[in-house]
N, C-alpha and C positions, 0 to 999 in steps of 0.2 A: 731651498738651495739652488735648484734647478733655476727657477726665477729669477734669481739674483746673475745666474751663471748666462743667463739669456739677456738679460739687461746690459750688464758687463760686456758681451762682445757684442752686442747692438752699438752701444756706444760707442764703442775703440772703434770700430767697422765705419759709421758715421762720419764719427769725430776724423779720422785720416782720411777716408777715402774719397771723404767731400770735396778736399781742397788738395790732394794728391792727382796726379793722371794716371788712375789703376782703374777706377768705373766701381762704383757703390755698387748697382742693379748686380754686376757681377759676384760680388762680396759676399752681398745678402741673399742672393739665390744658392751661392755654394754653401754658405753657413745652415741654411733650410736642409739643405742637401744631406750633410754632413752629421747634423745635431737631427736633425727631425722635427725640425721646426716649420710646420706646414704652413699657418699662417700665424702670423709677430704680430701680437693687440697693436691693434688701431693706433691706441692713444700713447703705446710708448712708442709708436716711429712715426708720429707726431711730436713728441715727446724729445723726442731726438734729432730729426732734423729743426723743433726750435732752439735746441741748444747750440746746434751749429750756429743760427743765426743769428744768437746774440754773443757769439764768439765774434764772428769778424766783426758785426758792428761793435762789439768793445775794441776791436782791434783797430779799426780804423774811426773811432771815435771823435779825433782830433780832425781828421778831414769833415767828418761828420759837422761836430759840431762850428766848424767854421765854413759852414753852409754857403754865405754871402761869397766867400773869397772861393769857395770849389763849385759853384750851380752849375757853371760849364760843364764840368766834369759830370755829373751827378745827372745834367739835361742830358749828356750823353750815353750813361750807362741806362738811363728811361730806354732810349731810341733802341739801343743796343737790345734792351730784352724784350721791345716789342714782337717779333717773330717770332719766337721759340712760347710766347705766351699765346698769340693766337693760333698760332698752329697744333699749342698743346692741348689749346681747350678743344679742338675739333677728334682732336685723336684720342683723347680720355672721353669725349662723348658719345663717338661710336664707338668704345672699346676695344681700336686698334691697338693700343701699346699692349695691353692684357696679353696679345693674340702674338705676341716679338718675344716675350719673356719667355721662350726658351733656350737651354743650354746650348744648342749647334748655336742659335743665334747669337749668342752673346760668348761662345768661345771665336766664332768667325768675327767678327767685329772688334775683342778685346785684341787679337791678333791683327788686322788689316789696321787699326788706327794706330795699334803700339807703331806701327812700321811708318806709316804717314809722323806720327811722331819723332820718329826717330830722324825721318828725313826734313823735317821740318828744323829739326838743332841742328843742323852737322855745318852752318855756315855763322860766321862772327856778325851781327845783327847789331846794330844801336839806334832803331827807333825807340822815343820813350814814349811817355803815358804824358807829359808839358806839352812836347813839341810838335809831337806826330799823332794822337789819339782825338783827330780831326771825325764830323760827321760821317764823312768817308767810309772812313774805319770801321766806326760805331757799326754803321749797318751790315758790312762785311761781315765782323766779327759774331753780329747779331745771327746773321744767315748759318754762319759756322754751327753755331749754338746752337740751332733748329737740329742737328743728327745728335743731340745729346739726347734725346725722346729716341733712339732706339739704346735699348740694355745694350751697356757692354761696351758702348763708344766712351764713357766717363766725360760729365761737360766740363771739367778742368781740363781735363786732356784735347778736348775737340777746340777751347777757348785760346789754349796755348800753342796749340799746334796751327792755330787758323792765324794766331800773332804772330808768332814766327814768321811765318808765309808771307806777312805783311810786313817786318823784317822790324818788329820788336825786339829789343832784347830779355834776357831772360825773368829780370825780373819784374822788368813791367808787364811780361807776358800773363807768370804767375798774378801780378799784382791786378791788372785787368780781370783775371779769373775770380778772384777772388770780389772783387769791386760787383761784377756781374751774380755775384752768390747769395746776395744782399737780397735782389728782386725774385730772384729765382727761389730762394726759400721760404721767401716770405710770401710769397703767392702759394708756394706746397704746403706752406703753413694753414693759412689761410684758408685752404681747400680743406686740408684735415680736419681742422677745427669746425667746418662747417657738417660734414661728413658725422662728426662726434655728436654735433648739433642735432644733427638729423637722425642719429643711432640712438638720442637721450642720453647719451654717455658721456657728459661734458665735467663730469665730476673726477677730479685730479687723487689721484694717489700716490702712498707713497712711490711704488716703481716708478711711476711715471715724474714723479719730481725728479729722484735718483737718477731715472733717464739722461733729465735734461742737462742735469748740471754734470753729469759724468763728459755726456757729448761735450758740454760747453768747454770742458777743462781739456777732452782731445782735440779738439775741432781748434780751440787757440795755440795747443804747444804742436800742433800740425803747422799751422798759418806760419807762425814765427820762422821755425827751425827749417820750416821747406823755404823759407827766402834766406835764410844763412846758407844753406846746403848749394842751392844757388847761386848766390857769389864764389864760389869754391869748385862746382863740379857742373859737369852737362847731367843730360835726362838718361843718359846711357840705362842708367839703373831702374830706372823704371820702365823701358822700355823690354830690358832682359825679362824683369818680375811681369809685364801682360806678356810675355811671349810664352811664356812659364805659366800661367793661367790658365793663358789661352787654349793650350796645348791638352791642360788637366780637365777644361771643361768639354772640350770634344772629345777628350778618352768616354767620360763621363753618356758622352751623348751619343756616343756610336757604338759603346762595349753594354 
């Protein structure tokens, strides 16, 4: 039961927080916190962030598979996650990031970028992702992407807040975030998988099915419903909920 109860909010935690601007690394560090969950097997948060990933690419599928008419696009979300991939692999090699995933760290960051967030909507934006999502951008938004490798920034949050800035509207900004989640998962993927390789523990289980397709089933009705929510309302609300984190993980870190 317990198992099950751990898989379940891995999931949901996953499945929203991937493609929301709240910060996963925050989530998952309180949820340890909270439950007692010192360290989450391997292969179900592997498990879980590949669920994410065939979420959006189901979701965006239709771009996908009309490859020939989007490679523009597609050559540019490449450019876009080049930074954040070579700067990660330096920083998981000397075991920098390990050495950031504390609570002060990731309540001060969930709090300083909510607020960058906040001030990044507060103005009427209409660059889109046709018109304006030029090389330019690409590597802009790429650089942005690079402080998502500290807990607690959320790389939807650092993605959309870095768009804004460059005076996207909102939901190209999300949509950008998302487009960017594709490479970025699937490179954590990839490293997981190899990591499992390298443990001999390549062999799938049930949890770790359940994992995947629980994330897959959050990760998509996230995607959807956060770009309906979008046309309708600003980021106010998410901004409130990391300042409200923020706040819970520094009680945390200094009581």
């Amino acid at each position: 039961m317990e198992n099950i109860l751990q898989i379940f909010l891995i999931s949901i935690i996953q499945g929203i927080t991937e493609f929301v601007p709240i910060s996963s690394s925050a989530h998952v560090n309180l949820l340890s916190k909270i439950f007692g969950y010192q360290n989450i097997e391997l292969i179900i948060n592997v498990s879980a962030h590949f669920g994410s990933l065939l979420a959006v690419i189901f979701f965006f599928r239709k771009e996908i598979f009309e490859f020939a008419k989007n490679k523009n696009l597609f050559f540019k979300i490449v450019i876009a996650s080049i930074p954040i991939g070579v700067v990660g692999f330096f920083l998981i090699k000397y075991g920098i990031i390990s050495n950031l995933r504390t609570l002060e760290i990731m309540g001060w960051t969930t709090i300083v970028f909510g607020l960058l967030l906040y001030i990044s909507d507060k103005f009427q934006l209409n660059h889109n992702i046709k018109d304006n999502f030029n090389v330019k951008n690409a590597i802009l938004i790429g650089c942005f992407q690079i402080l998502a490798l500290i807990p607690g920034v959320s790389r939807s949050g650092i993605i959309i807040t870095g768009s804004r800035f460059l005076k996207f509207n909102r939901i190209d900004s999300a949509k950008i975030s998302f487009l960017l989640s594709i490479p970025a998962l699937g490179g954590w993927s990839l490293y997981g998988f190899y990591d499992l390789i390298k443990q001999d523990d390549v062999l799938l289980s049930i949890g770790a099915i359940l994992t995947a397709f629980l994330s897959f089933v959050f990760s998509y009705l996230t995607i959807k419903y956060f770009l309906v929510y979008l046309k309708k309302f600003n980021l106010n609300l998410f901004v409130g909920y990391r300042l409200i984190l923020g706040i819970i993980l520094l009680i945390m870190a200094y009581l």
